[in-house]
BALOBA-1460 file (C-alpha; in Angstrom, 3 decimals):
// residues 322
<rec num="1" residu="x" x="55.574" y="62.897" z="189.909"/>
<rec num="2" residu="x" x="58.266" y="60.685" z="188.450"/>
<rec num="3" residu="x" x="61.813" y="61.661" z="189.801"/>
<rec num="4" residu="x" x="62.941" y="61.676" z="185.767"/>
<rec num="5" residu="x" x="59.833" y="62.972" z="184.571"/>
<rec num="6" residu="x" x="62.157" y="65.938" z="182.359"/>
<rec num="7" residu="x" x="64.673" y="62.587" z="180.912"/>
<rec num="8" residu="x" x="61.543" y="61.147" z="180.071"/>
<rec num="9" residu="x" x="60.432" y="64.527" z="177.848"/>
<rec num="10" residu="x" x="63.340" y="65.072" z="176.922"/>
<rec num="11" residu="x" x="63.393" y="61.034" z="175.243"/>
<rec num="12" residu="x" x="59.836" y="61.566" z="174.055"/>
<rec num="13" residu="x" x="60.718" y="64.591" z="172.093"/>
<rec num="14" residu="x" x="63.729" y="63.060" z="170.444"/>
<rec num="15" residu="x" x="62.190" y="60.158" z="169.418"/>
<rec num="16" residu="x" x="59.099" y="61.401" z="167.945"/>
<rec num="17" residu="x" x="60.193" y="65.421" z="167.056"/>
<rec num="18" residu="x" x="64.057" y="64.483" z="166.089"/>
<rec num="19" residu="x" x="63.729" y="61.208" z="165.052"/>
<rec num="20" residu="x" x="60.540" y="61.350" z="163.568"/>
<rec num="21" residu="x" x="59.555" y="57.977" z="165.117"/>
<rec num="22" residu="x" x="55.506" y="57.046" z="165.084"/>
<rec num="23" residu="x" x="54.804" y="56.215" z="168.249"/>
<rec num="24" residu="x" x="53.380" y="53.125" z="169.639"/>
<rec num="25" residu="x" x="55.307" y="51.460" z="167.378"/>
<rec num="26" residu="x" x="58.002" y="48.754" z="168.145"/>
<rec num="27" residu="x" x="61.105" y="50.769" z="166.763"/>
<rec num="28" residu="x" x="59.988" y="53.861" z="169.178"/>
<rec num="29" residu="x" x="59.006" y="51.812" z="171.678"/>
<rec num="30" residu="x" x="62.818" y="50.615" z="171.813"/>
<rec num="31" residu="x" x="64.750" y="53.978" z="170.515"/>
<rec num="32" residu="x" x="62.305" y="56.127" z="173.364"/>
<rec num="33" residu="x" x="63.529" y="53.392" z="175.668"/>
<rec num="34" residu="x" x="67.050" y="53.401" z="174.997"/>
<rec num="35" residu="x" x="67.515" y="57.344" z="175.138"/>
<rec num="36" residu="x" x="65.559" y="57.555" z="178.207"/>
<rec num="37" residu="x" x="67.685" y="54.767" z="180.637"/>
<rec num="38" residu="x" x="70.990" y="55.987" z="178.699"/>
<rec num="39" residu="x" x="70.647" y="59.344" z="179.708"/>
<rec num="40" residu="x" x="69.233" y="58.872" z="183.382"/>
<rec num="41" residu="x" x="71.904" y="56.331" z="184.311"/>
<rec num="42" residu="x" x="74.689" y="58.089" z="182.907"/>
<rec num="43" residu="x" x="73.409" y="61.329" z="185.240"/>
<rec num="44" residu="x" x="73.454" y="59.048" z="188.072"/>
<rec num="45" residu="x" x="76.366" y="57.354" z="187.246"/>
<rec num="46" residu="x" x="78.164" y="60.915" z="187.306"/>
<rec num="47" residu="x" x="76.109" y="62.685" z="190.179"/>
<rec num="48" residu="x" x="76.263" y="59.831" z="192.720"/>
<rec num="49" residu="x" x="80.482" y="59.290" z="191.758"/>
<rec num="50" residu="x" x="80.837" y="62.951" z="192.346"/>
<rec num="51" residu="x" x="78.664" y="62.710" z="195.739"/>
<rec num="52" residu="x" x="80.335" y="59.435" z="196.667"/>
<rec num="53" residu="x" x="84.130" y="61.034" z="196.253"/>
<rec num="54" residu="x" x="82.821" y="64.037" z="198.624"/>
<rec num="55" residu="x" x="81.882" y="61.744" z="201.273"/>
<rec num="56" residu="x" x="84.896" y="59.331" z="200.925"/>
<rec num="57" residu="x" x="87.031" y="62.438" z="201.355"/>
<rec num="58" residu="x" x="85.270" y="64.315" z="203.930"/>
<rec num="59" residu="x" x="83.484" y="61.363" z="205.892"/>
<rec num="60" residu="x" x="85.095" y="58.942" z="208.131"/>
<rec num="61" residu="x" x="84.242" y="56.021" z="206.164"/>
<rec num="62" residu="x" x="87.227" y="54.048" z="207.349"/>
<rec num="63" residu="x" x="85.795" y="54.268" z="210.960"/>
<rec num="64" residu="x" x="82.224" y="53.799" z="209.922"/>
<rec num="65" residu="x" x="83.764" y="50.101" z="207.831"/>
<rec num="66" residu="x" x="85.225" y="49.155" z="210.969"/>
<rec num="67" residu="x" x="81.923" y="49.816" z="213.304"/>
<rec num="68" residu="x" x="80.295" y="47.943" z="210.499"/>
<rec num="69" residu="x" x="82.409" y="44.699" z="210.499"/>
<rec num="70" residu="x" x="83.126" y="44.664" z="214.422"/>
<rec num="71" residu="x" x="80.344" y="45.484" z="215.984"/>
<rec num="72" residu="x" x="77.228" y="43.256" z="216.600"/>
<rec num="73" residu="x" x="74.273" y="45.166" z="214.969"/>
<rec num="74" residu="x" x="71.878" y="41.665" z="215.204"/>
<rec num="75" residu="x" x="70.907" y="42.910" z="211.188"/>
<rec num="76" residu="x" x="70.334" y="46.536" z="212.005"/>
<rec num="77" residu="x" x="72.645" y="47.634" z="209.211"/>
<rec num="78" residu="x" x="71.039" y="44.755" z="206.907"/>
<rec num="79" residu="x" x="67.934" y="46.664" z="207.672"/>
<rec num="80" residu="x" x="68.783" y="49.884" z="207.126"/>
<rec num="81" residu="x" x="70.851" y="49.220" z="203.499"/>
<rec num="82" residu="x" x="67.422" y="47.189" z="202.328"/>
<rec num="83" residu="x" x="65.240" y="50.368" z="203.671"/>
<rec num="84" residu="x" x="67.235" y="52.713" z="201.089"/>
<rec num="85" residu="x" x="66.814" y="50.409" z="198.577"/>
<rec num="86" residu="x" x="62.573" y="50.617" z="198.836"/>
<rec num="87" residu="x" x="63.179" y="54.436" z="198.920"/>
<rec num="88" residu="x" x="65.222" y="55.361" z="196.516"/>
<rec num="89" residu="x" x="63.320" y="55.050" z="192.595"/>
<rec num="90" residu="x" x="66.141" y="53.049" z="191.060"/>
<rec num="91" residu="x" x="65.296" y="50.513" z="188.590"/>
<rec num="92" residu="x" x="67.869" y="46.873" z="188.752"/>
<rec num="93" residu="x" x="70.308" y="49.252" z="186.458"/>
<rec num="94" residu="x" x="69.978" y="52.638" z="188.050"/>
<rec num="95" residu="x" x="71.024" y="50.860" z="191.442"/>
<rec num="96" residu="x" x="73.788" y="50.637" z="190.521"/>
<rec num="97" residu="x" x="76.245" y="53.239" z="190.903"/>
<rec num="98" residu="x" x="74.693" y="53.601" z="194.209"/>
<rec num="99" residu="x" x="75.973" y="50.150" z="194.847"/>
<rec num="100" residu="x" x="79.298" y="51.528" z="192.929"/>
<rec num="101" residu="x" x="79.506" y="53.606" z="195.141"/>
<rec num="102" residu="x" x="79.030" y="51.837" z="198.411"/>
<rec num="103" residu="x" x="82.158" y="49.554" z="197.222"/>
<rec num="104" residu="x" x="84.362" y="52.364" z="196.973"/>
<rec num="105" residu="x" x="83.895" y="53.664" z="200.099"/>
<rec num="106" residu="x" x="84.428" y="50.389" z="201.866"/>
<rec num="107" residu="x" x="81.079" y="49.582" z="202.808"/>
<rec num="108" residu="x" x="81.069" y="45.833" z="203.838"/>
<rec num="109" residu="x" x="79.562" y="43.611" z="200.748"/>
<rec num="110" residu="x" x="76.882" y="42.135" z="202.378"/>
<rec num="111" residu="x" x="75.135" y="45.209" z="202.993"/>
<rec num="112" residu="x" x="76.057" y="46.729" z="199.879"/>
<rec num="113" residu="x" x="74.011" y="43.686" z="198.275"/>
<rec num="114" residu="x" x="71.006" y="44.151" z="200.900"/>
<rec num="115" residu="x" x="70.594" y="47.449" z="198.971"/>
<rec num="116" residu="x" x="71.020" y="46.084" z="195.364"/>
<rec num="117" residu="x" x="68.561" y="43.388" z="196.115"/>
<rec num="118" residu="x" x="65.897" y="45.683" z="197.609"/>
<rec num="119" residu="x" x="66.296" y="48.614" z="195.414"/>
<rec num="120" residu="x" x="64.324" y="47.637" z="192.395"/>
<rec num="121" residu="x" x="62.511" y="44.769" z="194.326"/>
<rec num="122" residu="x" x="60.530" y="46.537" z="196.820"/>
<rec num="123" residu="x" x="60.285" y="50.370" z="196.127"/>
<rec num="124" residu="x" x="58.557" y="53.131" z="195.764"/>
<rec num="125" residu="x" x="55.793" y="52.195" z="193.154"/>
<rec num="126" residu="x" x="55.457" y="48.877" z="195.534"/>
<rec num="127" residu="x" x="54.201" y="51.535" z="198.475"/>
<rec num="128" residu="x" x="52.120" y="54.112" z="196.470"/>
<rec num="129" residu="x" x="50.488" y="51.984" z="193.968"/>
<rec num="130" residu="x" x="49.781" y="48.560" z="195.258"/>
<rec num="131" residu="x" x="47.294" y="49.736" z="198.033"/>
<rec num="132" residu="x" x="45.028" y="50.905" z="195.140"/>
<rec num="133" residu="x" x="45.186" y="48.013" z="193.468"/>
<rec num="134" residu="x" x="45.474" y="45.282" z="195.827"/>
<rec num="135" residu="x" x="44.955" y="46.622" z="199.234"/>
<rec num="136" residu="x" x="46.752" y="47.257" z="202.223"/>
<rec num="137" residu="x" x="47.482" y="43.364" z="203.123"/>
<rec num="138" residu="x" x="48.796" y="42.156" z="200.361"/>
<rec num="139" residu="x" x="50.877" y="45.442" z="200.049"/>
<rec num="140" residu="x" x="52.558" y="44.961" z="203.249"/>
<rec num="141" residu="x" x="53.332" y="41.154" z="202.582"/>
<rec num="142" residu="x" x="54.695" y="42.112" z="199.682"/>
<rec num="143" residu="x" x="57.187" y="44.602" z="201.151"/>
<rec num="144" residu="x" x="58.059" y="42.901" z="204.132"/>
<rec num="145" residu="x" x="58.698" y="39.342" z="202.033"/>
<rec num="146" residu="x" x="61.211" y="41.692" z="199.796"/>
<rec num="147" residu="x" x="62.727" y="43.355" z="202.992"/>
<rec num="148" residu="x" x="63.425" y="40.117" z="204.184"/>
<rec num="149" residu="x" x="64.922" y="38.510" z="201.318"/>
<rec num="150" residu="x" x="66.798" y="41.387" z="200.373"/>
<rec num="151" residu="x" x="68.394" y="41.318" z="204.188"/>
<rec num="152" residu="x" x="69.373" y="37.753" z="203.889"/>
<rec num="153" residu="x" x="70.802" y="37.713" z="200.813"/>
<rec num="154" residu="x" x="73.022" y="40.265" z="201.611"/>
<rec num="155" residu="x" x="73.904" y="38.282" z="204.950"/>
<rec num="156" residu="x" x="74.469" y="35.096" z="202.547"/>
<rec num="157" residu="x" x="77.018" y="36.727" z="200.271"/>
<rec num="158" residu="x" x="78.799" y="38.515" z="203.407"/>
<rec num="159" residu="x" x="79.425" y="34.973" z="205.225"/>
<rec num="160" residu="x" x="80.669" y="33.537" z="201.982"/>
<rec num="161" residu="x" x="83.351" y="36.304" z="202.118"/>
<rec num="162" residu="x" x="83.252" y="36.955" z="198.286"/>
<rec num="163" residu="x" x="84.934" y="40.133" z="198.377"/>
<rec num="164" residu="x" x="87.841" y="39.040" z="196.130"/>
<rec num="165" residu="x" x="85.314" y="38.559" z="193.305"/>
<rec num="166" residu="x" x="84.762" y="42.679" z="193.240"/>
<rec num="167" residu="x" x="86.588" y="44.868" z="190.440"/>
<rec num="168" residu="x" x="89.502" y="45.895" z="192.549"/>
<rec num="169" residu="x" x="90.183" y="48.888" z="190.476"/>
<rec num="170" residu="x" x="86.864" y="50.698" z="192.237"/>
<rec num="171" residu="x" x="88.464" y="49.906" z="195.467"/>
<rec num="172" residu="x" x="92.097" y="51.871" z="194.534"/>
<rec num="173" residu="x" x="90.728" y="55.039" z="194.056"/>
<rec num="174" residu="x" x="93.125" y="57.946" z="195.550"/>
<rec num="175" residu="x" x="92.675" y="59.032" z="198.987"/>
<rec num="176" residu="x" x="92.268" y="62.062" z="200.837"/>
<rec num="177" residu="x" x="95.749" y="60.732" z="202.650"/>
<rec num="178" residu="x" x="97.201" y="60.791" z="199.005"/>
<rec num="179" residu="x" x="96.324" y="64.278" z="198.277"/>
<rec num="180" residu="x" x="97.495" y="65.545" z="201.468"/>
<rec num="181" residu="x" x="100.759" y="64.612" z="200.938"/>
<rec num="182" residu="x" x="101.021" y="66.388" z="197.544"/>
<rec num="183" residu="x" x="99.832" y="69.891" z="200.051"/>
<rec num="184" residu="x" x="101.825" y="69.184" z="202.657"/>
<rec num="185" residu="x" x="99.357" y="68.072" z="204.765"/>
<rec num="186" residu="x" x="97.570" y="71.264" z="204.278"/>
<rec num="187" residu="x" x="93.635" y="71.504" z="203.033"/>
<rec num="188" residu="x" x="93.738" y="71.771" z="199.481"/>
<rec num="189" residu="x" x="91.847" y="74.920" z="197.534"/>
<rec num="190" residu="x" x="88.746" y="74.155" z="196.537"/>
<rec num="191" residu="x" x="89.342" y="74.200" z="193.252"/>
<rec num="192" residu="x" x="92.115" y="71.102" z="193.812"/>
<rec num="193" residu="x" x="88.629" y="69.489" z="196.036"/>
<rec num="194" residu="x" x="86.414" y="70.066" z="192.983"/>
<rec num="195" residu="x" x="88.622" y="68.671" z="190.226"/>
<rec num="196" residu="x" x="89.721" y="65.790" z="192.884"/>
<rec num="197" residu="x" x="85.991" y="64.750" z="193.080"/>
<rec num="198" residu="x" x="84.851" y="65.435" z="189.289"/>
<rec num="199" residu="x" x="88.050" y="63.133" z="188.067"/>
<rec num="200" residu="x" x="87.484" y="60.283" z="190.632"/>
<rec num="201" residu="x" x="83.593" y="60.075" z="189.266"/>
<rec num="202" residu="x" x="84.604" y="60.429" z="185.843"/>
<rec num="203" residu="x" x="87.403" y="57.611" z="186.260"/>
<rec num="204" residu="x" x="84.424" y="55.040" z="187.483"/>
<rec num="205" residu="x" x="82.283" y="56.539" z="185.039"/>
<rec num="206" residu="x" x="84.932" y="55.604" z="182.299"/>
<rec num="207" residu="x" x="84.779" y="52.246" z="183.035"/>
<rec num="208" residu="x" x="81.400" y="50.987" z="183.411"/>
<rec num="209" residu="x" x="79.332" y="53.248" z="181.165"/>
<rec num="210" residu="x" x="80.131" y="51.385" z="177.686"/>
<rec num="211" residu="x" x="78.823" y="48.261" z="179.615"/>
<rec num="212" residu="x" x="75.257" y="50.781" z="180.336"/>
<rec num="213" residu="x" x="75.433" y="51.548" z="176.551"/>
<rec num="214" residu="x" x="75.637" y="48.217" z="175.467"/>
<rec num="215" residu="x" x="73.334" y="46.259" z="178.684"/>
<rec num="216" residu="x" x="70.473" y="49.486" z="177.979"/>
<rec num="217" residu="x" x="70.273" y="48.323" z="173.828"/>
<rec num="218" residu="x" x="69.490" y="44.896" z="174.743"/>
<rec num="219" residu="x" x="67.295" y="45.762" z="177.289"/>
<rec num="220" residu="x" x="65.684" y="48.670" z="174.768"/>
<rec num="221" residu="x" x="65.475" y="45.778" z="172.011"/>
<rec num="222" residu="x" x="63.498" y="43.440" z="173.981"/>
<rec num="223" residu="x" x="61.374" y="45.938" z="175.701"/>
<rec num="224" residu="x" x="60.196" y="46.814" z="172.178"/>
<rec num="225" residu="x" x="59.881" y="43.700" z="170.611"/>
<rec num="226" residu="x" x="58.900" y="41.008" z="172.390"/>
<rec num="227" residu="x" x="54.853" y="40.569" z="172.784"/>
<rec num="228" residu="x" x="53.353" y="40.451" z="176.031"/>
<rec num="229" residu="x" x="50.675" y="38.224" z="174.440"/>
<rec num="230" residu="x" x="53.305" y="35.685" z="174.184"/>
<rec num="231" residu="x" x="54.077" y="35.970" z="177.990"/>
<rec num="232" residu="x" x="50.068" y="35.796" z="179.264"/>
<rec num="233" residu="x" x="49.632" y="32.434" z="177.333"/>
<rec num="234" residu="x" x="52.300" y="30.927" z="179.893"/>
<rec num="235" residu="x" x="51.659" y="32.770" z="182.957"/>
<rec num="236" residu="x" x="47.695" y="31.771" z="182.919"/>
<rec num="237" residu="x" x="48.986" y="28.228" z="183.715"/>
<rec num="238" residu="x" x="47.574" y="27.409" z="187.602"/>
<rec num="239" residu="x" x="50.457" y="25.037" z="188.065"/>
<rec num="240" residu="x" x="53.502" y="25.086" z="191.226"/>
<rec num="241" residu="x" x="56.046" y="25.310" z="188.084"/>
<rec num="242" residu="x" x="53.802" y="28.165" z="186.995"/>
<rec num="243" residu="x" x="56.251" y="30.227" z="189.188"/>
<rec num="244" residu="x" x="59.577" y="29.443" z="188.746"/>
<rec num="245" residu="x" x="58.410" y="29.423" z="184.770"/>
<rec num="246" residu="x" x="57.431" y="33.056" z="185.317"/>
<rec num="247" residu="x" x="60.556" y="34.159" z="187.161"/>
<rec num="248" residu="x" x="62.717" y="32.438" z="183.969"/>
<rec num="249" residu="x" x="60.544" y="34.327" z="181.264"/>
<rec num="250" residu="x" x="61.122" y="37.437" z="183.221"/>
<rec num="251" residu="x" x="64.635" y="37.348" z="183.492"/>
<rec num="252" residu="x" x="65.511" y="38.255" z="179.881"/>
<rec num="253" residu="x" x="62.822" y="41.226" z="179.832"/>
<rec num="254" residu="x" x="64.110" y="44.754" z="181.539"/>
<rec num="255" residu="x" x="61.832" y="47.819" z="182.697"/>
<rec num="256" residu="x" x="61.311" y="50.070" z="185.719"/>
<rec num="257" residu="x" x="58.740" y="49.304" z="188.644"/>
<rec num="258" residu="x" x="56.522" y="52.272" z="187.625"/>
<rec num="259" residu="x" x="55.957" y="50.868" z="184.212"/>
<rec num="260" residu="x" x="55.571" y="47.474" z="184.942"/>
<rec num="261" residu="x" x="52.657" y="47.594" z="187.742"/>
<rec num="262" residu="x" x="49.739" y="48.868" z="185.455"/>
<rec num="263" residu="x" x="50.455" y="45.692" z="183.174"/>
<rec num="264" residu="x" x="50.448" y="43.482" z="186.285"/>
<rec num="265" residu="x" x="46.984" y="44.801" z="187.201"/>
<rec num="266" residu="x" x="46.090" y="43.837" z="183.823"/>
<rec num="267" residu="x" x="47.402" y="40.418" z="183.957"/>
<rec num="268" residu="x" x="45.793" y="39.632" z="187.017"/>
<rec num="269" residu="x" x="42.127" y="40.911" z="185.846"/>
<rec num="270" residu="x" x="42.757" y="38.507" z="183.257"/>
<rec num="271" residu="x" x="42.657" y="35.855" z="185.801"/>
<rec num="272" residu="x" x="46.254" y="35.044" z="186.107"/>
<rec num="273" residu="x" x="47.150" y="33.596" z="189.536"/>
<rec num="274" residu="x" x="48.536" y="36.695" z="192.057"/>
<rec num="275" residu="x" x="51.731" y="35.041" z="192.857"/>
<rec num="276" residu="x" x="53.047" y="34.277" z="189.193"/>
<rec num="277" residu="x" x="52.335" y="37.713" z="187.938"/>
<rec num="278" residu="x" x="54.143" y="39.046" z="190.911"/>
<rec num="279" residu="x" x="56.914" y="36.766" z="190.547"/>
<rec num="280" residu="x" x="56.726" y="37.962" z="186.623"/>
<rec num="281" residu="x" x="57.126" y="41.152" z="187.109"/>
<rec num="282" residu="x" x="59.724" y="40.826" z="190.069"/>
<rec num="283" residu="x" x="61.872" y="39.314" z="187.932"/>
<rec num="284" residu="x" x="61.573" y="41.895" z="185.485"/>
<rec num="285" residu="x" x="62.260" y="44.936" z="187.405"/>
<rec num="286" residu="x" x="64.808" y="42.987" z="190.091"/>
<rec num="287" residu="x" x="67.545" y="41.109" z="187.706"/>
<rec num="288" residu="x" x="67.405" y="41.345" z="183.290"/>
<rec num="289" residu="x" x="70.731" y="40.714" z="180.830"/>
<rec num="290" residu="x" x="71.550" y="44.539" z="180.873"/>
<rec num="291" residu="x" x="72.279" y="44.285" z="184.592"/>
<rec num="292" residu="x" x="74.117" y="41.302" z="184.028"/>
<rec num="293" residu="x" x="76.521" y="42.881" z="181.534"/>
<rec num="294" residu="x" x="76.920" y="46.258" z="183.912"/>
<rec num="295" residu="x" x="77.893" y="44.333" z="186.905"/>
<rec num="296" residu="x" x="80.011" y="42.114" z="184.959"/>
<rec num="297" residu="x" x="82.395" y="44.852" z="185.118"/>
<rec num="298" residu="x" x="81.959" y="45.116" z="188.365"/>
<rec num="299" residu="x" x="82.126" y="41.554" z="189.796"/>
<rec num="300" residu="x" x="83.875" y="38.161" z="188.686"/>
<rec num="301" residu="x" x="81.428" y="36.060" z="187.360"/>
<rec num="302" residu="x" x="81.571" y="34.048" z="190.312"/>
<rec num="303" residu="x" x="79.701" y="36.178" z="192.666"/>
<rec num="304" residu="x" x="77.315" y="37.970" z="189.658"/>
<rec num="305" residu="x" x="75.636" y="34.128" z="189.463"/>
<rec num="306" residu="x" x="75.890" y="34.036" z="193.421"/>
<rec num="307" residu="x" x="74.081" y="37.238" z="193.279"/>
<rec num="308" residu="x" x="71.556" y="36.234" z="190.971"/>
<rec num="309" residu="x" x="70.913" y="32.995" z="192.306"/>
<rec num="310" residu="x" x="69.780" y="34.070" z="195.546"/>
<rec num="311" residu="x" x="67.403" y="36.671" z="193.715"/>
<rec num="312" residu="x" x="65.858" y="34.479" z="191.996"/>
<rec num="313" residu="x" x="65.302" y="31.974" z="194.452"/>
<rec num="314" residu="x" x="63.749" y="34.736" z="196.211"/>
<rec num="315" residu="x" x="61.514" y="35.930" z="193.960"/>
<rec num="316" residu="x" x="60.095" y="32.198" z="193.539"/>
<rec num="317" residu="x" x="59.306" y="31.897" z="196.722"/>
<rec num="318" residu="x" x="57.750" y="35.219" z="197.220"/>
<rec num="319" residu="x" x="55.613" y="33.697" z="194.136"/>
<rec num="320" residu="x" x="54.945" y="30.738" z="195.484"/>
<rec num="321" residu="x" x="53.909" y="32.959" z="199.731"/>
<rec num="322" residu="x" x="51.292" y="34.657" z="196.913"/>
């Protein structure tokens, strides 16, 4: 059962009992959309800042940083970031405050990126439904190309130190240090610990939800509107550039893993080559415009097109392995 299986009622009956929206249509195609990634990422934009300021207050996060940055792990933490990226159901925008998250507390870059790389690239959907459709092999390939790539693009962006390119204003949130002083160096009541942790998620969640708002329309627009005919003339083409063609038209388009592997099966039953669809629908559920303008808030443009970059040259060549 889909993790958001009550969002996704709860969009369904707005748009067609509310709104009065005939579905199948373009319009509620876009507006079912919209309500529906608006909703769940605001949720987990709230519930993982609130879970997040817990464990920066009661977790020794400091300690676990330093273990992370001086100690040789030979890519075990690499690893282990990309490995809760294929587990958790996030699509390339609901990664994100999860990768919030991971900032604030300190986490090392590099391995915060491992996870926003794998996250929507090799998931859940990847492990349950690709066996049925195209076996075992081709399933494990696929997951341990993404694990991969997601591991060394992380390791990229950490040697180019591009730390100075994050938001710094997720980084000066206040401290359990800073609210001890205000007690005395006493525990605070748990009332205090409740409000603490509700205003430090509500401060992040101040400052990058207009950006979900505005990245989710676009992303809602062009989900509804553009034809998929007009992408299956292109991607039938058995040429090399075939690929990186398929990884450019995806870019633009935006939509969760679960909803984009039926249409894969479809494209390849058409006779469309294995490793452009994949790299198609890679794109689509890895990097799109709205997570371009959420992270834009979050990183200097600098390191968003370093970010990118490496994606994308991974996807192509996980096209081009297929």
């Amino acid at each position: 059962m889909d993790s958001f299986y009550p969002i996704q009622k709860l969009a369904d009956w707005l748009s067609f009992s509310v709104f009065h929206l005939v579905p199948k249509t373009h319009l509620a195609s876009a507006m079912n959309f919209f309500i529906y990634d608006v909703i769940k990422i605001g949720l987990l934009l709230i519930l993982i800042g609130y879970f997040m300021a817990i464990t920066r207050y009661f977790f020794p996060l400091e300690k676990v940083r330093r273990l992370l940055l001086k100690k040789r792990l030979f890519g075990l933490d690499y690893l282990l970031a990309a490995i809760l990226g294929v587990v958790t159901p996030f699509c390339s925008c609901s990664s994100i405050p999860l990768f919030i998250g991971f900032v604030g507390a300190g986490i090392p870059l590099g391995i915060t990126f491992a996870f926003l790389i794998s996250s929507p690239l090799v998931n859940e959907s990847s492990l349950y439904l690709f066996p049925s459709i195209f076996g075992l092999k081709i399933t494990i390939l696929y997951n341990l190309l993404g694990i991969i790539i997601a591991m060394l693009g992380g390791f990229l962006i950490e040697k180019l130190k591009m730390e100075r390119y994050i938001n710094q204003d997720l980084l000066k949130l206040k401290s359990k240090k800073d609210l001890g002083k205000e007690y005395e160096n006493k525990t605070p009541p748990i009332k205090v610990l409740l409000k603490f942790f509700w205003d430090e998620a509500l401060t992040i969640f101040k400052q990058v939800y207009p950006y979900v708002i505005l990245g989710v329309a676009i992303g809602a627009a062009i989900h509804g509107f553009v034809p998929t005919s007009l992408v299956e003339k292109y991607l039938a083409i058995k040429k090399w550039w075939a690929v990186p063609l398929a990884v450019l038209l995806g870019v633009p388009l935006y939509a969760n893993s679960v909803s984009v592997v039926p249409f894969l099966e479809v494209m390849v039953k058409k006779g469309m080559p294995l490793g452009t669809s994949l790299a198609f629908i890679t794109a689509i559920t890895t990097i799109s415009i709205p997570e371009a303008l959420i992270l834009k808030k979050v990183m200097r443009t600098k390191l968003l097109l370093t970010f990118f970059g490496i994606t994308i040259l991974g996807i192509i060549l996980i096209g081009w392995f297929f």
